[in-house]
N, C-alpha and C positions, 0 to 999 in steps of 0.2 A: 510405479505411478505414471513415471513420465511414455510405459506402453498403451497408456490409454490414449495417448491423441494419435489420431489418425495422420497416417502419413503416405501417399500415396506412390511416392518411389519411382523410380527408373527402371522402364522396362527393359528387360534383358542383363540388368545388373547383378552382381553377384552380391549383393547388400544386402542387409536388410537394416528397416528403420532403428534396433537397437544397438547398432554399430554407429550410429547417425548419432541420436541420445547421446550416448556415451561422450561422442567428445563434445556437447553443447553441454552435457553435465559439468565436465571438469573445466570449460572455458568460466562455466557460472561459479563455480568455487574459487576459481582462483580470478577471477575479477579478471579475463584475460578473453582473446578473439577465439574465433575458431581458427585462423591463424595461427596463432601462440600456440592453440595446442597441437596441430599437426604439424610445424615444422620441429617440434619437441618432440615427435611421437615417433616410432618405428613398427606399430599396428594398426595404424589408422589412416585412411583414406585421406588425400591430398585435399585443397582447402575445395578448390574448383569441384569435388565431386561432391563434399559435406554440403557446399552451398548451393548447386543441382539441386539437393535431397530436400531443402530447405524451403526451397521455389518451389515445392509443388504440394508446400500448406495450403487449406483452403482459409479464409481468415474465418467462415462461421462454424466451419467445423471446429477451430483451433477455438474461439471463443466459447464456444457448449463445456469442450474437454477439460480445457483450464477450469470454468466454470464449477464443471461437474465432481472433477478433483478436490477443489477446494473445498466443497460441500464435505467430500469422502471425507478427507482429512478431519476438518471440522468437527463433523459430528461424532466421530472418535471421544471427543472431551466434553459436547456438550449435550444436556441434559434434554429431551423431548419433552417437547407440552411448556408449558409456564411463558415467561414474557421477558421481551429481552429488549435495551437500549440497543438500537443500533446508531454508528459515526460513520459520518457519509461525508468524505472528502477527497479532492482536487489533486492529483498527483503532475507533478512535469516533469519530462526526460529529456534534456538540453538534444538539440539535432542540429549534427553540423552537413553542411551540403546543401544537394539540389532534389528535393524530392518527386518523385513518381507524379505527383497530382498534387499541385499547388492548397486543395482543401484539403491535403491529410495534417499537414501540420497546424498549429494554434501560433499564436506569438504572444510571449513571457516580459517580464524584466530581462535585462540582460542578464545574462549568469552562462562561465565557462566560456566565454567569449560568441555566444549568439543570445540573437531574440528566440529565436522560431525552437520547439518543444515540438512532442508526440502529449497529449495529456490524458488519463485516467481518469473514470471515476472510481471511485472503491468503497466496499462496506465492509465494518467491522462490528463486530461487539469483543468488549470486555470480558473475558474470563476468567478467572480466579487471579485478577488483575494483571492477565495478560491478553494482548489485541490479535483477537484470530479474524482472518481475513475470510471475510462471507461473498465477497463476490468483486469481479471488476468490468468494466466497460470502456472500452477506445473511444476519446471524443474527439469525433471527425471534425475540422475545420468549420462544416455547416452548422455544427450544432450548435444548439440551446446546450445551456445547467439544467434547463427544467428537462428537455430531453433526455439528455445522459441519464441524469439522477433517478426518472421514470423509469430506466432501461433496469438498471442498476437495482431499486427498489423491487421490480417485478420479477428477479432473479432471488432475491430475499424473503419472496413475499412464496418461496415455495418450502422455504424450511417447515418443519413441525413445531415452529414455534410462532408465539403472537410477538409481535411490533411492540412496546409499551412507549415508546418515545422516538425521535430520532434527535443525532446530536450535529450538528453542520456548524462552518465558518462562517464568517461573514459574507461568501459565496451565497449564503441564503437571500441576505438580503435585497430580494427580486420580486413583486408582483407573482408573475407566474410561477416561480420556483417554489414560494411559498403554498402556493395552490397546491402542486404538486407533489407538494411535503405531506401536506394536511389530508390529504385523502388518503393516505397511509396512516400516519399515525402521526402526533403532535409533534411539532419541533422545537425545538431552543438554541438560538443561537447568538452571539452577540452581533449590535448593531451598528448601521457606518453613521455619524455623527453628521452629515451635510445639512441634513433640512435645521432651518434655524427655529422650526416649533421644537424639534428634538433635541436640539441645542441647549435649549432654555430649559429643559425637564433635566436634563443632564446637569444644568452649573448650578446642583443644591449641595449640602454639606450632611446630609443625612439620607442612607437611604429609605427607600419606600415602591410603593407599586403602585401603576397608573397603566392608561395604554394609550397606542399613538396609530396612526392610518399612513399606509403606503399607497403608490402610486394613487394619491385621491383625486376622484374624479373620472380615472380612466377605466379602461377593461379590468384588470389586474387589481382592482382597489383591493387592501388586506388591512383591516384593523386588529391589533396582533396586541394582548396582554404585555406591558413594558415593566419589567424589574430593572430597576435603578440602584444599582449597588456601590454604595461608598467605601473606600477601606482609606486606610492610613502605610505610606511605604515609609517602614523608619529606618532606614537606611540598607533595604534590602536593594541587591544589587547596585549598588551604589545610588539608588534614587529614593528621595524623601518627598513629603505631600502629600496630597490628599489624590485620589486616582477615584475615578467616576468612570465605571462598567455600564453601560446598558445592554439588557440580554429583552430577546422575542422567549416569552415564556408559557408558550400555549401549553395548557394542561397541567401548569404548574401553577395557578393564580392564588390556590390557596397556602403557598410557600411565602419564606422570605427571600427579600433579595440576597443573602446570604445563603440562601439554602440551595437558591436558582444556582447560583454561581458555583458551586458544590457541585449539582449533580452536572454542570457543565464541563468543570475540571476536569472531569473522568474523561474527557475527549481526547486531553492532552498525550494519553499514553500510546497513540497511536504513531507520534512521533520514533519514538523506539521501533517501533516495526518498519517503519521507512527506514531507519539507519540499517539496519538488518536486513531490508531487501537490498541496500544498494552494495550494502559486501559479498551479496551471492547475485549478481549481476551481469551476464557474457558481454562483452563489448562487442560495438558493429558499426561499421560506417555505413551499411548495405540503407538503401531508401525504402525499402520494401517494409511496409508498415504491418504484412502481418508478421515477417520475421521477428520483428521488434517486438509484436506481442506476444510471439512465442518465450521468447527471452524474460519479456515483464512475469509471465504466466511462472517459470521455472522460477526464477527469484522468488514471488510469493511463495510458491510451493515449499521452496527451502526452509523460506523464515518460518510457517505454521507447520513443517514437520519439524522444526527445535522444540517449538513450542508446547509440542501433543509430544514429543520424544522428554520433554524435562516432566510433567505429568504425570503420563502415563507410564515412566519405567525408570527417573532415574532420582526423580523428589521418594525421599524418605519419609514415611508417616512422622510423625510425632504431637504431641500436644499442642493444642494452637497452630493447626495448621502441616502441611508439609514441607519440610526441608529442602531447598536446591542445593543442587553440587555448584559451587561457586567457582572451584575450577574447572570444569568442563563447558568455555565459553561455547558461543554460537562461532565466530572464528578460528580460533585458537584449538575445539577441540572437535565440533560438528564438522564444520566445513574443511578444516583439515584431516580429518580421520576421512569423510568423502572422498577428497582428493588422493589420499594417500592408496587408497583402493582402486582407486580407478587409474593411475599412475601404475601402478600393476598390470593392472589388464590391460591398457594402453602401451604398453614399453615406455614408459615414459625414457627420454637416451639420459644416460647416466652422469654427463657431464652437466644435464641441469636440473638431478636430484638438490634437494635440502631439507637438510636436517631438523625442517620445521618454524626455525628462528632466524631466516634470513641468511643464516652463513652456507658456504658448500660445507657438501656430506665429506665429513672428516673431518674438519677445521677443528682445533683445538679453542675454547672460548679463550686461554689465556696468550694466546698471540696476537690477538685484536689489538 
């Protein structure tokens, strides 16, 4: 897969760009630089020549190829024609340092000790209640949400399939963004609580459906169908009370606020797929913002081939559904069988083989 992004190389070099893969593959499996791996390596090219090779990505050509990959992958498991929710959300990648151009980064909450991120938009849909990634986009410092998510959307908007909805954060709630949602297909998303009309729709004890108007008065005005959903926490996760949800439920009006919140939840499982890209992850201090998206681009790639590889070749039929192999983790058994192959063909030096579970190769479990 990863011969499909164009790499245009050093002239006069005896390389070639799958010698280059190779050790950005195995930095990404083991959550490690390309450092880490050529000073571990005895086949592979010193770091100074892996990062030459690296520097002479183009970021739109890199952005198509990830793009186009993930489609490939993709559409291996999913079905032409019919209609599909898609979840459209905000990713940030903490950035420590001094970057190339002051507007490539965004700034975050604190987190890992900076403000300042690289951030993503991404889409997904749900498949056989697992999050395959349909597409991603770099949000440049200048941008808008409703930019990115455009960019992002119009990437989506090439699959063989229709839109039936789309699922977003509180990120949505924006004027423009909303606009931007709606000319695609309808949105739902939950709302920020500030305006004090919305306030007051919110502090009932019973849910129901109403609607309420954004930005009023301005460009951006949006009067968006409001489900008001009540539940009761009796002592889940440690919190009791009453909890008042308000969701934007275009296209949903003839549902309950219950039902809104339902097909909402489905959003949630996209979390799992962020944990699983940041275990197949290459580390880099480098500023170069499309390096960085070459790495994001490798990540997804890994987590949606577990995903199409548990699927298509290793879920057992059965009644009710297909069976997963529950030992054959995405860490533990994907990402380390990767490595363990590519440690081969790399030389990986033998002094920092292991034996899979953290100890050196040989160690006896009972001398710990």
């Amino acid at each position: 897969m990863l011969e499909l992004i164009p790499m245009e190389g050093i002239e006069g070099s005896g390389l070639d760009p799958e010698e280059i893969m190779e050790v950005v593959l195995r930095a990404a499996v083991g959550t490690t630089s390309v450092n880490g791996v050529t000073t571990k390596t005895s086949d592979t090219p010193n770091r100074e020549t892996v990062m030459d090779w690296l520097h002479t990505l183009q970021k739109p050509a890199i952005l198509d190829a990830v793009n186009d990959i993930l489609a490939l992958v993709a559409m291996t498991v999913l079905d032409r024609g019919g209609s599909r929710t898609v979840c459209i959300d905000f990713m940030d990648n903490p950035f420590h340092g001094h970057p190339e151009d002051e507007d490539e980064f965004r700034r975050m909450q604190a987190r890992d000790g900076t403000t300042k991120c690289h951030r993503y938009c991404t889409a997904f849909v749900i498949a056989r209640g697992k999050p395959l990634t349909l597409a991603v986009e770099p949000v440049a410092g200048e941008d808008s949400k409703a930019d990115a998510v455009e960019r992002v959307l119009a990437r989506v908007e090439t699959y063989p399939f229709e839109i039936e909805r789309i699922l977003i954060d509180r990120a949505a709630f924006n004027g423009e963004l909303i606009g931007v949602l709606r000319e695609t297909a309808p949105p739902v998303f939950p709302v920020k609580t500030g305006k004090d009309s919305l306030r007051e729709k919110l502090s009932v004890n019973a849910s129901y459906m109403t609607e309420e108007t954004i930005c009023e008065g301005k460009e951006y005005e949006q009067t968006y169908p409001l489900a008001v959903n009540v539940t009761y926490q009796n002592g889940d996760r440690g919190k009791s009370g009453v909890k008042r949800t308000g969701y934007a439920a275009y296209g949903l009006e003839d549902r309950t606020p219950a039902q809104v919140a339902t097909v909402y939840d489905n959003r949630s499982r996209i979390e799992k797929s962020y944990e699983k890209f940041r275990e197949a992850r290459a580390l880099t201090t480098t500023p170069s913002t499309t390096i960085r998206l070459f790495y994001v681009g490798v990540g997804f790639l890994l987590e949606q081939l577990w995903v199409v590889l548990q699927w298509a070749v290793l879920a057992q039929p059965r009644r009710g559904g297909r069976a997963l192999p529950v030992e054959f983790t995405f860490s533990d058994g994907f990402l380390h069988g990767v490595e363990r192959v590519l440690d081969d063909e790399l030389g990986w030096k033998e002094k920092y083989r292991t034996n899979g579970v953290g100890l050196p190769a040989g160690c006896d479990h009972g001398l710990a």
